[in-house]
C-alpha positions as CSV (number, residue, x, y, z in Angstrom):
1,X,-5.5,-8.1,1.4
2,X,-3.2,-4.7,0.8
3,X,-3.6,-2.6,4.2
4,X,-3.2,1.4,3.7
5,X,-2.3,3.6,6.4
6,X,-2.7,7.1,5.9
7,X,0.0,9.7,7.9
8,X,0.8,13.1,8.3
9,X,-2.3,15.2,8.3
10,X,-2.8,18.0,11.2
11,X,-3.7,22.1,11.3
12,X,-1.9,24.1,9.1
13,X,-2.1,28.3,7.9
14,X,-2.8,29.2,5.0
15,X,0.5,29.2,2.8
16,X,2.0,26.5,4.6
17,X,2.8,22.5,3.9
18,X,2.1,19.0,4.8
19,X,3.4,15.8,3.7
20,X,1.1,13.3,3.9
21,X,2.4,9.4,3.5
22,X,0.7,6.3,2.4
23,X,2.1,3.2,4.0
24,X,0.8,-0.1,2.4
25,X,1.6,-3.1,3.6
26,X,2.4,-5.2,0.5
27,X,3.6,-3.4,-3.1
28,X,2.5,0.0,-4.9
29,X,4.8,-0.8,-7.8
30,X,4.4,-2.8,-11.0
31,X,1.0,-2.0,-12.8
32,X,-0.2,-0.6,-9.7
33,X,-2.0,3.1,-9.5
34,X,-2.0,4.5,-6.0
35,X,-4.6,7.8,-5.5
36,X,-4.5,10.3,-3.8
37,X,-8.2,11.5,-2.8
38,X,-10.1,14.1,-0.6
39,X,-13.4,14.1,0.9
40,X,-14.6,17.7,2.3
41,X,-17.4,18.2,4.6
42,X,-21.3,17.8,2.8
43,X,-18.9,17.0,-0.8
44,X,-18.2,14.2,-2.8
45,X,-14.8,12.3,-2.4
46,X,-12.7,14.0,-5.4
47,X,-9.4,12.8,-6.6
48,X,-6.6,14.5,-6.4
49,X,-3.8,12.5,-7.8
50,X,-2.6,9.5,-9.2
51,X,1.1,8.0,-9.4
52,X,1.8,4.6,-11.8
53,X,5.1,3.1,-13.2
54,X,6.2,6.9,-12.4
55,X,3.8,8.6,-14.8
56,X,2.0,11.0,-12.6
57,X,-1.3,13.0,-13.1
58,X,-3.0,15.9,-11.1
59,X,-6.3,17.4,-10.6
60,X,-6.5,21.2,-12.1
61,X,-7.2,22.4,-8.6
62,X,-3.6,21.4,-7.0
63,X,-1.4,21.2,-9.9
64,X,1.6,23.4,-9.2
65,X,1.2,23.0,-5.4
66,X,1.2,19.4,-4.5
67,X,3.2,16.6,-5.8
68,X,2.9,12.7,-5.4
69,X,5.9,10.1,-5.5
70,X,6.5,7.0,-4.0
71,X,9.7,4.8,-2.5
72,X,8.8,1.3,-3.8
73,X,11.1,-0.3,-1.5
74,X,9.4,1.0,1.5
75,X,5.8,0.7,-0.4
76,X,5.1,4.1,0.6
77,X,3.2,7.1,-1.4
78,X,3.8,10.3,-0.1
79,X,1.9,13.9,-1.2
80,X,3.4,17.2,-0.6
81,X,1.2,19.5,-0.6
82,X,2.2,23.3,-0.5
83,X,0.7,26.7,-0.5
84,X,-2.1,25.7,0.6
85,X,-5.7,26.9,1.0
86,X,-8.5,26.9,3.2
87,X,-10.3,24.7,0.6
88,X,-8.1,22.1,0.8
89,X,-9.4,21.2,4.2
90,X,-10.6,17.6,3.8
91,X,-10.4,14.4,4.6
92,X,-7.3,12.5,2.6
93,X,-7.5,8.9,1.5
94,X,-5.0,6.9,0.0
95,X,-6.5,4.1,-3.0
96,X,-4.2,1.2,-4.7
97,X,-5.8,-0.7,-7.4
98,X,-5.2,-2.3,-10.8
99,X,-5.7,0.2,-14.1
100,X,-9.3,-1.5,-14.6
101,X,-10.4,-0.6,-11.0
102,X,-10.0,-4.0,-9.8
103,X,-8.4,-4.5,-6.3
104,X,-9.2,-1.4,-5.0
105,X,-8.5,-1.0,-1.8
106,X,-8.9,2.4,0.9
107,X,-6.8,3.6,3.7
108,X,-8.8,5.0,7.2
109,X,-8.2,8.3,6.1
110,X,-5.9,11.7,7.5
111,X,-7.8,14.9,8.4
112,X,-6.0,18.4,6.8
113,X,-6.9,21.7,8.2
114,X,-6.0,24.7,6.5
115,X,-7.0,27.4,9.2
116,X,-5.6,30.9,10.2
């Protein structure tokens, strides 16, 4: 089974940026889609984007300010997120699976805190 290891969360201000990375232990390419999602306190786990055979998509809420891509050869998504807000404190979890859902798999999770 694909492992997912989730990096680069921490306390940030308001404005700043983090680069979070998504290290899995066997390959994010081919038909592959790889997800970023968040979970906030007392909400539902939301997605926040996707990356597939390089098509990319966003949810309306970060589009403009964070941006997925991957390195296939290292079989590691990353998301830069910048100019960001308080309410994109969450927890952020890395998904691989097949376009029908099947397969999917979860990372442990990297905590984001946008805090003055």
């Amino acid at each position: 089974q694909v492992q997912l290891v989730e990096s680069g969360g921490g306390l940030v201000q308001p404005g700043g940026s983090l680069r979070l990375s998504c290290a899995a232990s066997t390959s994010i390419g081919g038909t592959y889609v790889v997800g970023w999602y968040r979970q906030a306190p007392g909400k539902q786990r939301e997605l926040v984007a996707t990356i597939t055979s390089g098509a990319t998509w966003y949810a309306d809420s970060v589009k403009g300010r964070f941006t997925i891509s991957r390195d296939i050869s290292k079989n590691t998504v990353y998301l830069q997120m910048n100019i960001l807000k308080p309410e994109d404190t969450a927890v952020y979890y890395c998904n691989r699976q097949l376009p029908n859902g099947l397969g999917s798999r979860w990372g442990q999770g990297t905590q984001v805190t946008v805090s003055s």
